[in-house]
N, C-alpha and C positions, 0 to 999 in steps of 0.2 A: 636377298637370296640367302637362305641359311647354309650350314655345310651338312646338313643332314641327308646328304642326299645316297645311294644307295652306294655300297661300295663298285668299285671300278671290274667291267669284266678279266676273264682270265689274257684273251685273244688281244690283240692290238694288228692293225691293216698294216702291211711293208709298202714304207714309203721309200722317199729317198733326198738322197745327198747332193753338193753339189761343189764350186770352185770357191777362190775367188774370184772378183769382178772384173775382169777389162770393158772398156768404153762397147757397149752394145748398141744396136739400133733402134731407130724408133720405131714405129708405127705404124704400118702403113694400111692399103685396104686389101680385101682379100675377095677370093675368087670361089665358085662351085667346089664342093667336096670333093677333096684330095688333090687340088688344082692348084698353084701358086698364082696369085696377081700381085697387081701393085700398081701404083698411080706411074704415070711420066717423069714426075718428079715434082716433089713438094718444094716451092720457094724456101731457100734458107734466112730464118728470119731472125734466131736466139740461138743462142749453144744449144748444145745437143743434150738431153737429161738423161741418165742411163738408167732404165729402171728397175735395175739391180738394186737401185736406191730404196723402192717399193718393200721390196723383200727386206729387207735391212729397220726399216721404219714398222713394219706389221710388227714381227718379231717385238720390237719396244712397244709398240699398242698392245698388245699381248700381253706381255710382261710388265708392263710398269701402267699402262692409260688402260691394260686388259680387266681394272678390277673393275671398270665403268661398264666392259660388256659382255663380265662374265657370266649372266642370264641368257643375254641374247647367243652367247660364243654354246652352252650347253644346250639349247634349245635346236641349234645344228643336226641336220638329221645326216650320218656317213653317207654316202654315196659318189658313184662314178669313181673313174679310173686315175691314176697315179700320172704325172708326167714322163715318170719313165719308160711306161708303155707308148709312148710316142716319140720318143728320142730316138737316135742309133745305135747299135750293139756299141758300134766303134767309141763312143762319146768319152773324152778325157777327162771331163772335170762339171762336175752340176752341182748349183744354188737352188734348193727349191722351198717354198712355203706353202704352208697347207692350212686353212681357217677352216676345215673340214675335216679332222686328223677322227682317229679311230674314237669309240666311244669312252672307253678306258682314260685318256686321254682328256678328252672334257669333262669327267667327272674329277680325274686329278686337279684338273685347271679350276674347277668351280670351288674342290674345295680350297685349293692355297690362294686363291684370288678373294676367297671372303675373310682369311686371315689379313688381309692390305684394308686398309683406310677406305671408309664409305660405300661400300659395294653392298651395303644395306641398303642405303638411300637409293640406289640406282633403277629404273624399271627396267621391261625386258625390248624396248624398242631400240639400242644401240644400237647401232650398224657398224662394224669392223670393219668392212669394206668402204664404208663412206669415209670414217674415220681417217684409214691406210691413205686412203683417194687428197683426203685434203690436206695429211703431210705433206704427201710430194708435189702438188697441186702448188700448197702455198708459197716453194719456191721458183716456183716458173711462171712469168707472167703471161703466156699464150695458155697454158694448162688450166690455170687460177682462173679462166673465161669460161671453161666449158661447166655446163652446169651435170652436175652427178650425177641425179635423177634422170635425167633426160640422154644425156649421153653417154652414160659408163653403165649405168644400173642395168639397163635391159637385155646386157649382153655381158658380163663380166664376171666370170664363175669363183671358187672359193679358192683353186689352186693354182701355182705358177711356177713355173724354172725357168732361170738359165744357164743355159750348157754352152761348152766351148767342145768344138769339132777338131778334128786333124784335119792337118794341110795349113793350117792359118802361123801366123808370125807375131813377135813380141809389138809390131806396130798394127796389125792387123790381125786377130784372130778371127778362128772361123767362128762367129757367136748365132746362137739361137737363143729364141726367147718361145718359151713354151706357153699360153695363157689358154687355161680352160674358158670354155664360152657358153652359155645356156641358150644362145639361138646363134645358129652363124650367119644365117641372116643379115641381121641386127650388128653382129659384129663387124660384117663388112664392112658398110656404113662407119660405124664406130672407132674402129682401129685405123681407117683412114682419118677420120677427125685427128685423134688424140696426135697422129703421127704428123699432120700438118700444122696443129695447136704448137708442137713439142719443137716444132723447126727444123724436122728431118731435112737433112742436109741431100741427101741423096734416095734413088728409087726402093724402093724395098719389094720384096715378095711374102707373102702370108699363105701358106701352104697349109690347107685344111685339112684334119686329120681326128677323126671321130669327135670328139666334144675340145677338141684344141683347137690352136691359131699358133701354129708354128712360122715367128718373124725372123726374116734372115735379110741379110743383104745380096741381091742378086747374084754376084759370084759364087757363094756358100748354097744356093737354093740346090745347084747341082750334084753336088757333095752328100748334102739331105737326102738327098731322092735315093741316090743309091747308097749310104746307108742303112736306110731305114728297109731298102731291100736285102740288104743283108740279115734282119735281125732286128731288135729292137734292144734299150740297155736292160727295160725289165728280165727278159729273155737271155741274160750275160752271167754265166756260173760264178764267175767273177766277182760279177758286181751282187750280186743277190750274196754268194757267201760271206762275203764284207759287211751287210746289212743285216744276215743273221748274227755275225758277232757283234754287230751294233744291239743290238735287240728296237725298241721302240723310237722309230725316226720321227715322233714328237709333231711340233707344230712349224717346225722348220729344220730343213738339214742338208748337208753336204756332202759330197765324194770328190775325190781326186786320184786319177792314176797317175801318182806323182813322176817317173821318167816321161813319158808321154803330153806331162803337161811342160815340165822343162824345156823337153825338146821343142815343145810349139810355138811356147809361151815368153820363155829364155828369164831374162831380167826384169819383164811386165809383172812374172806372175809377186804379189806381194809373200814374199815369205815369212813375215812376223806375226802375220795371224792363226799359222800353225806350228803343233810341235815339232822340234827341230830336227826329229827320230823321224819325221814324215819329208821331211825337205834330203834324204838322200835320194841318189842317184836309182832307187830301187824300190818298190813296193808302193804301196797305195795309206790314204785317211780317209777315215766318215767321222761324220761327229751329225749331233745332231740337239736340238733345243727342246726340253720335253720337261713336263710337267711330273710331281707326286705332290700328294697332298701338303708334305711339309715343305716343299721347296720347288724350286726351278733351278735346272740341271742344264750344263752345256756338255756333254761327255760325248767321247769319241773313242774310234780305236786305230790302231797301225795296224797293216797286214803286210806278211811277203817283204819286208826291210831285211836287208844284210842286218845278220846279226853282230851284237856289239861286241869291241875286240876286249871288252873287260866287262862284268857287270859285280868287282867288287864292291861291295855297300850296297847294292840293291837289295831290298827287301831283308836285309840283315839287320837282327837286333827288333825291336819295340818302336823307333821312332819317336812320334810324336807321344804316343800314349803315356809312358811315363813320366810326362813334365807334373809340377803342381797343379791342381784341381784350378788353381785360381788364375791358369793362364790366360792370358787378354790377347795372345799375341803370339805364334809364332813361322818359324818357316825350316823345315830339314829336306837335306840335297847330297842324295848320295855320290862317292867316287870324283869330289869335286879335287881330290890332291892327285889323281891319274888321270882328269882332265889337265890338271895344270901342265903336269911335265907331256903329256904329248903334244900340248898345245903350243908347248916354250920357244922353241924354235921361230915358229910364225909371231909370236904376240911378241918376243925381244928383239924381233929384228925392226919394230918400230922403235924402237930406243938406242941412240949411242952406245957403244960398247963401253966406252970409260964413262959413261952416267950412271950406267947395271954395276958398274967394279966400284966405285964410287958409292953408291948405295950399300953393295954388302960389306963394303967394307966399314963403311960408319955404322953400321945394325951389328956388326958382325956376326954374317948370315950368308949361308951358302946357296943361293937361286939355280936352280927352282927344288932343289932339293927339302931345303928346311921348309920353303911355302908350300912343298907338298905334306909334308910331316903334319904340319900344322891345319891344315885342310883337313887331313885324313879321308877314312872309307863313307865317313857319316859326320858332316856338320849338322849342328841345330843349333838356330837362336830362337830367344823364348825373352818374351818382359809379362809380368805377372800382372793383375788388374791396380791399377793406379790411376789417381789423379795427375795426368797430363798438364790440365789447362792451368793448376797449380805454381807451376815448375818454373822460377825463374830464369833469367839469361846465362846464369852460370851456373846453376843446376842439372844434376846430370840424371836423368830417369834409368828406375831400377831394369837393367837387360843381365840376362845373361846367355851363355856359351856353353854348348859342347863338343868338343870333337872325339871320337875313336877315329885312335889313330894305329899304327903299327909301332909308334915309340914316343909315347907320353910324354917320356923323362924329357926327349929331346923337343918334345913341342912346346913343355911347358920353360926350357931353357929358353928357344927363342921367346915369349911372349915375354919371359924376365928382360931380356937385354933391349927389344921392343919398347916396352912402357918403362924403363928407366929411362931411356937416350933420349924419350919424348917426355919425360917430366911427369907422367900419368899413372906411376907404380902403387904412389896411393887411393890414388881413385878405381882401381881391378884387383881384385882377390881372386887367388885361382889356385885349384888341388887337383892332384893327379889320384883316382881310383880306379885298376884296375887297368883297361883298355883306352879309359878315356880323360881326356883333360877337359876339366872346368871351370869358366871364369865367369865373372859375375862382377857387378860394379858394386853390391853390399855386400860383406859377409853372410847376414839374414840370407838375402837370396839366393848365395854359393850354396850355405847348407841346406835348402830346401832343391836345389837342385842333384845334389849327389844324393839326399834319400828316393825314395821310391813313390814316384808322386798316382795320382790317379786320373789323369785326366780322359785316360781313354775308359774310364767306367763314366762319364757322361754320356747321354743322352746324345745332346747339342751335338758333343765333338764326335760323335760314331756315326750321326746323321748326315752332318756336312763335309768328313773326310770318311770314306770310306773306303774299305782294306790298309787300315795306316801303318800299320803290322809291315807290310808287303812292299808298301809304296817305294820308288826311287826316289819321289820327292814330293811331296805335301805341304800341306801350308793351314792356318789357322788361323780366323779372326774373331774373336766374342764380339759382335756387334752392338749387342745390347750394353756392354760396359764402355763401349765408344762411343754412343749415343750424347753425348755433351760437345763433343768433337764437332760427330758428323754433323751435329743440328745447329749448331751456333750461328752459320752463315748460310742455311737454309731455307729457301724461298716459302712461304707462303703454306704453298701447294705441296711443295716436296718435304715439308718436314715431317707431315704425318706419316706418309712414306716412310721414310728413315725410319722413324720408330717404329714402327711395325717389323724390320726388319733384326732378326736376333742373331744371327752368324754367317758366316762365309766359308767356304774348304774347299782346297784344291787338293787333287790326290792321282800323282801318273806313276804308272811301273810298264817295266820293256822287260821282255822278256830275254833266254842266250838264244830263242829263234829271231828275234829279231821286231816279232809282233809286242805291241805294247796298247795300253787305254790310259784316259783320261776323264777327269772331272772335275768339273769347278761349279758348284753348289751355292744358292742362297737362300736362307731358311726366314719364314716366314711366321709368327705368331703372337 
């Protein structure tokens, strides 16, 4: 498949977003249009599979196994309706995946999937859907029984969610699992299999609803019904305005009305897979997995968050763009010295009081004061393109530092008293210009840092961080000059991969209302 193919339309279909995962239910069978059934109860015979897992494994078929069927994935014709339009207005939190995303979309995917390894060789008979089926298949040994063809194919449409409902708890939420169907029929049959295969533990209900199979566990059916008579989440000013300032909900994507998922959810919900701006007490995320020609994008945004009680160093200054043209390597993080001191209190009370007085006084250094000086409004570290795999056990590779700070003189005093009392004075050179301190473990590298470097007139680096200008905090990797790195212990199969892969950039800013976006980018060519 060449990448010649027409450029992408203007239009993209509004999809949607969704949670993280708690344990969902299996499978069960289903009943007459708009009607819930469910078997008596399925023998429990294996653990339970949550196929949240489903959604989670497509997405990597897509992206990484998607250059095998990204003929078959373009050859996709748009149609039928979004999950959201069958969910509840009320719904707190949706995962949803789409093998069926707008057309714009597949042509983005066809072309950055023929910049990956072999998607020349590939024909157009790949199934995505088979594919998906025998990830999660291969780890279940009742699943790994049913054959594809026969039991999933006949009934098993291109889209899925699951959503998490109010009323449910951190050991029990309310979940639904959303699955488009191409005959309900068929699915009946069908979704009782997979859900008896899977070792459904308990009865379930399958509540049909235009081209969907909405699964719940019987207590949650009730919940559903009325719901969905109130409204639907498509139908939610809320949620639709959240998804216009997402722009293109891609091939897979999420939402959360984050106090609402709290409150249901409590300590279940995982909070490391989101920005931390999205885990207050207040406001809503979307994020969502979407393709452009040169890359594959996880971006998202914050809405409706308390706004922050500081946002100096956000989007002040150039950031990352001024480093050396020849950066390999970096990462800048605004306002990280007005994190420290609001945070002191809580993070010193894990330490002895005479262990902290003991420390400044051997440093002789005044906590958390000087470690805010030192932080300042704008850290950056940056290492230029080098031979790594070079470097022996006592050799130290070229990095270096920036901070703007509010008092230089005093930052670059502590960094003196620092790398003296640890014996490392010769090994860090550092100059104070202007606003900011800079250190560097060569002097070469010091002066290439205080001039005016160019990196943000690349190409690479304005493609995979973008607004760097702006950002709160960004990040930078040249993939192509790590390529000796990443491939040295690389399988086989995965090393073509890697090299095909040229960069990496993450890029978030928050706004003083509180709204914020993010991106994390991997560029392909």
């Amino acid at each position: 498949m060449s990448s010649s193919v027409p450029p992408p339309p203007d239009g993209s279909e509004p999809s949607q977003p969704g949670p993280q995962q708690p344990e969902q239910p299996q499978l069960p069978q289903q009943a007459a249009h708009g009607a819930p059934y469910g078997p008596e109860g399925a023998p429990p015979r294996r653990r339970r599979r949550g196929l949240v897992v489903a959604l989670v494994v497509a997405a990597v078929v897509l992206v990484v196994g998607g250059a095998a069927g990204a003929a078959a994935f373009l050859k996709l014709a748009p149609r039928g309706a979004q999950p959201d339009t069958v969910l509840p207005a009320d719904t707190i939190a949706m995962v949803r995946l789409d093998l069926d995303p707008s057309a714009g979309q597949k042509v983005a995917a066809a072309r950055f999937l023929t910049k990956l390894p072999d998607v020349a060789k590939t024909g157009d008979d790949v199934d995505l859907k088979q594919s998906l089926w025998k990830a999660v298949a291969s780890s279940d040994e009742g699943l790994a029984k049913l054959d594809y063809r026969k039991d999933v194919e006949p009934w098993l449409g291109d889209r899925a969610a699951v959503a998490v409902l109010p009323g449910g708890s951190a050991d029990k939420p309310h979940v639904v699992i959303a699955l488009e169907t191409t005959d309900q029929a068929k699915a009946k049959a069908g979704i009782a299999e997979v859900a008896a295969a899977g070792g459904a533990k308990e009865p379930l209900d399958v509540t049909a609803r235009d081209d969907y199979a909405l699964v719940t566990a019987k207590d949650v059916t009730a919940d559903l019904t009325a719901g969905l008579a109130k409204g639907t989440l498509a139908s939610s000013s809320t949620y639709t305005a959240d998804l216009a300032a997402l722009g293109d909900t891609g091939v897979a994507s999420m939402w959360v009305d984050t106090p609402a998922a709290l409150k249901s959810l409590g300590s279940a919900l995982p909070t490391g897979a989101v920005p931390a701006s999205a885990l207050s007490k207040s406001g809503r995320v979307a994020a969502s997995l979407r393709f452009d020609a040169d890359y594959v994008e996880l971006a998202g945004v914050t809405r409706g968050g308390a706004a922050p009680t500081s946002t100096t160093g956000a989007g002040a200054g150039k950031g990352l763009t001024t480093l050396p043209a020849d950066t390999m390597a970096a990462v800048q993080l605004s306002g990280l010295g007005e994190a420290v001191k609001a945070n002191w209190s809580a993070a010193s009370a894990q330490l002895p009081a005479e262990q902290l007085d003991a420390v400044q006084q051997q440093l002789g250094v005044s906590l958390p004061d000087d470690l805010a000086v030192l932080l300042g409004s704008r850290l950056t570290l940056a290492m230029p393109k080098q031979d790594l795999q070079s470097l022996g056990g006592s050799d130290v590779p070229t990095i270096g530092l920036e901070s703007v700070t509010t008092d230089p003189a005093r930052a670059e005093t502590v960094v003196t008293k620092v790398t003296e009392l640890s014996g490392v004075d010769n090994l860090v050179s550092h100059q104070v210009s202007g606003d900011t301190l800079y250190l560097a473990t060569t002097p070469d590298y010091l002066k290439a840092l205080t001039g005016t470097g160019t990196l943000g007139s690349s190409t690479r680096f304005t493609t995979a961080v973008p607004d760097a200008q702006k950002a709160t905090a960004s990040a930078y990797v040249d993939l192509e000059a790590l390529r000796p790195i990443l491939t040295q212990d690389a399988s086989a199969d995965a090393k073509p991969l890697l090299q095909s892969l040229t960069a990496a950039g993450f890029s978030a800013t928050i706004g003083t209302d509180g709204s914020g976006s993010f991106s994390f980018r991997v560029l392909g060519g």
